[in-house]
C-alpha positions in Angstrom: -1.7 -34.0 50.2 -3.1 -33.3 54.0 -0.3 -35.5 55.2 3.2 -36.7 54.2 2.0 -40.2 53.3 -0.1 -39.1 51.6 1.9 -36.3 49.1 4.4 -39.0 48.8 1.9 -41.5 46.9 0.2 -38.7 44.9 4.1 -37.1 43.8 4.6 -41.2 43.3 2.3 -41.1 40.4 4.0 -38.3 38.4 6.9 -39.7 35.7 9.3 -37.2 36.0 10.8 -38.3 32.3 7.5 -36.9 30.7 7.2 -33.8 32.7 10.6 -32.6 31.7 10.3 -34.0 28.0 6.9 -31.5 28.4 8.6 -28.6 29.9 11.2 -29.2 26.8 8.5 -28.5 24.4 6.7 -26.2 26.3 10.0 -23.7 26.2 11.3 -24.7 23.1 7.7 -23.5 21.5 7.9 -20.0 23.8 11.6 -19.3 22.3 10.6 -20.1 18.9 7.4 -17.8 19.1 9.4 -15.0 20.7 11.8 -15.0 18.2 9.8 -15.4 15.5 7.7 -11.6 16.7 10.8 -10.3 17.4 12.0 -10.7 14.1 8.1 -9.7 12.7 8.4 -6.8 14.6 11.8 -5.6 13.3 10.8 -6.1 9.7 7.6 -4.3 10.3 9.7 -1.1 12.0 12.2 -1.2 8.3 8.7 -2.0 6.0 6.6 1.3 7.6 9.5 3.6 8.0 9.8 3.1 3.4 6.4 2.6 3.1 6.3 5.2 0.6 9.7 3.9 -1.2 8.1 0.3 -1.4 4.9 1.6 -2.3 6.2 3.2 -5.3 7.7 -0.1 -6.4 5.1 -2.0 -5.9 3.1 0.2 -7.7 5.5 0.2 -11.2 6.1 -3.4 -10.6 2.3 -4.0 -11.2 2.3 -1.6 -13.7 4.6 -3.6 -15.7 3.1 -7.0 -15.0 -0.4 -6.6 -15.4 -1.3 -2.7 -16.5 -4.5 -1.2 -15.3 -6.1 -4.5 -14.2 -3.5 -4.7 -11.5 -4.8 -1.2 -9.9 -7.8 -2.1 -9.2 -6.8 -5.7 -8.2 -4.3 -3.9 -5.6 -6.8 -1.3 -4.3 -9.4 -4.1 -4.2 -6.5 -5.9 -1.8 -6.2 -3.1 -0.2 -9.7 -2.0 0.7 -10.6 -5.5 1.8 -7.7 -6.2 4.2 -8.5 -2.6 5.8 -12.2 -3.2 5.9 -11.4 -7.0 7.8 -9.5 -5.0 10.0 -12.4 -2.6 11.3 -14.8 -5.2 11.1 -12.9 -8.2 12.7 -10.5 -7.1 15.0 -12.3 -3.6 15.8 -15.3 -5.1 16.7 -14.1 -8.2 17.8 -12.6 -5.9 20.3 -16.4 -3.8 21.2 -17.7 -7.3 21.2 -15.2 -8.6 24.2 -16.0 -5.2 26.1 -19.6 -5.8 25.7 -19.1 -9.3 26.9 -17.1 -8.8 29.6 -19.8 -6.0 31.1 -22.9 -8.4 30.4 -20.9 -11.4 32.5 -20.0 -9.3 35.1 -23.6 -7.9 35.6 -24.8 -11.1 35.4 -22.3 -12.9 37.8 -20.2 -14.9 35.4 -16.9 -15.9 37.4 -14.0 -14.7 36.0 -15.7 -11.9 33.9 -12.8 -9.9 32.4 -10.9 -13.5 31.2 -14.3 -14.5 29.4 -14.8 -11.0 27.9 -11.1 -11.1 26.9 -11.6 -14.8 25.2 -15.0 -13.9 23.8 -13.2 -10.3 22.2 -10.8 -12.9 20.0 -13.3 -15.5 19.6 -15.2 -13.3 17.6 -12.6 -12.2 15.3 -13.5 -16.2 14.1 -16.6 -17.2 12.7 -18.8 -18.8 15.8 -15.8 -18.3 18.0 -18.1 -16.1 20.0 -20.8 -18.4 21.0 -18.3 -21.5 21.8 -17.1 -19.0 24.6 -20.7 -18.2 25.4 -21.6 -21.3 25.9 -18.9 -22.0 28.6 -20.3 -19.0 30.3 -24.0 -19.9 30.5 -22.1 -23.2 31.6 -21.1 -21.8 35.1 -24.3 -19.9 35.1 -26.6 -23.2 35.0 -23.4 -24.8 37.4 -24.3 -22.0 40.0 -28.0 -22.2 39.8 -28.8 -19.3 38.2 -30.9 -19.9 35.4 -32.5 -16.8 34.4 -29.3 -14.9 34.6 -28.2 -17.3 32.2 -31.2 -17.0 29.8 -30.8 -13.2 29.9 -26.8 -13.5 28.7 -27.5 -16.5 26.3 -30.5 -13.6 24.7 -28.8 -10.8 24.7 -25.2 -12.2 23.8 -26.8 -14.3 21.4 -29.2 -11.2 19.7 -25.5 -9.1 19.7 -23.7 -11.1 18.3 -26.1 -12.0 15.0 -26.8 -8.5 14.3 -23.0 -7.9 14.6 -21.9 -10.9 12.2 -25.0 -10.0 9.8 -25.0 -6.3 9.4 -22.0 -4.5 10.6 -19.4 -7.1 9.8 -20.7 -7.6 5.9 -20.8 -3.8 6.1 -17.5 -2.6 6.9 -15.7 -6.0 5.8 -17.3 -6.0 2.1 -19.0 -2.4 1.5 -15.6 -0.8 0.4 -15.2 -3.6 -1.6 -18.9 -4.8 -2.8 -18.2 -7.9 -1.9 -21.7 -10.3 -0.9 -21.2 -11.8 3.0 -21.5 -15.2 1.6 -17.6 -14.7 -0.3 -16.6 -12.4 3.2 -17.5 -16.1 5.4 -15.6 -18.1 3.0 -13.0 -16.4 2.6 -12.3 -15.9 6.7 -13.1 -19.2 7.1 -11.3 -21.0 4.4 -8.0 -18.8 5.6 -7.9 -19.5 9.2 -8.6 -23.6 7.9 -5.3 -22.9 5.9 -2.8 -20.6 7.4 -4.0 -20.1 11.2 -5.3 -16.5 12.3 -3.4 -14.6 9.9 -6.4 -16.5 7.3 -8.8 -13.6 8.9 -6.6 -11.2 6.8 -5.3 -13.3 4.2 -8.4 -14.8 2.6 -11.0 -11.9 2.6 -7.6 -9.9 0.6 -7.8 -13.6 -1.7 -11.1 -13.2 -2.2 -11.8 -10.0 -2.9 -9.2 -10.4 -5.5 -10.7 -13.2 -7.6 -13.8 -11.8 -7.2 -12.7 -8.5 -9.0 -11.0 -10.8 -11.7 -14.3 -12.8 -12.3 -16.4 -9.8 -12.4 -14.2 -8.1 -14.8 -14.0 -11.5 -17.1 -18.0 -11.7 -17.2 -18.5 -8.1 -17.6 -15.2 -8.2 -21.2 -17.4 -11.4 -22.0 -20.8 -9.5 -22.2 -19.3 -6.5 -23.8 -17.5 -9.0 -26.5 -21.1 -10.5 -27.1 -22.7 -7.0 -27.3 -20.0 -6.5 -29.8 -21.0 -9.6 -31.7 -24.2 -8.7 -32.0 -24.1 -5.4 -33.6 -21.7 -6.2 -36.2 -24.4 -9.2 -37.0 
């Protein structure tokens, strides 16, 4: 690109059909996603200004369909979706902060972008320590190898206590629900509907746990039953 010869065999290369067929895409994808949170937005606005309106239905409509079971089912959605919340997004959030201090300290470039991608990467399960890795990458690229040992230890010591204790604590104390069901349910609903899974499948979840429990404990109660009248 130094001289004109030279710009005009590199621009030479480029196939000006693809680029705008790409550019086409590119902003066709941007209005689509606008639009679509626009309209999420809007319906969010109508949904919390009657939230207690819509929360009365809701609450008669299970009523009618499925009696006292469908209380606890809907307060056992209910605690779980609020407990993913403080535990994924919340401390996905502390986590990027954290992140973004330790790579600056240590000389990471770009520290506030990786702390900002390692904050989201968090909310998924391992998302954390792909964007670590990246990190110690440019460490190890720069030559500084103990800096890089100190992030990979601490990030990596953080980041296991966080996914084994407070996670399973505030995603599935509220609920009782064991960290094993809490993994598969985040990552079984980001395989199927994208990052609205983080929400959707600890709510699933928690739900057919609830119904299971409560078909094992009628069971055991209907043998108990059994066995006295024997």
């Amino acid at each position: 690109m130094a001289t004109p010869q030279g710009a005009a065999e590199q621009i030479a290369h480029f196939d000006m059909g693809t680029i705008i067929e790409k550019s086409k895409s590119i902003g066709h994808n941007i209005v689509e996603r606008a639009v679509v949170f626009a309209f999420t937005v809007l319906m969010l606005f109508f949904m919390i200004r009657d939230h207690d309106a819509i929360g009365a239905q809701l609450t008669r409509a299970i009523d009618r369909a499925f009696g006292e079971a469908g209380q606890r089912i809907g307060r056992q959605i209910t605690l779980s979706v609020r407990g993913t919340v403080d535990g994924v997004v919340l401390l996905g959030l502390a986590q990027g902060v954290f992140m973004a201090t330790l790579y600056a300290f240590a000389g990471v470039p770009h520290p506030i972008l990786l702390g900002l991608l390692s904050g989201v990467g968090a909310m998924v399960p391992f998302g954390l320590m792909a964007i670590m890795v990246i990190a110690l990458g440019f460490l190890v690229i720069k030559g500084s190898i103990f800096a890089a040992i100190i992030v990979g230890v601490i990030g990596g010591t953080m980041s296991f206590m966080v996914d084994h204790t407070a996670k399973p604590a505030l995603i599935g104390g509220a609920t009782k629900l064991p960290f094993v069901w809490v993994l598969i349910g985040i990552i079984g609903g980001v395989e199927t509907i994208g990052l609205l899974g983080l929400f959707v499948g600890p709510a699933a979840m928690a739900a057919l746990v609830l119904i299971w429990r409560e078909w094992v404990a009628d069971d055991a109660l209907l043998g108990g039953a059994m066995a006295l009248k024997r």
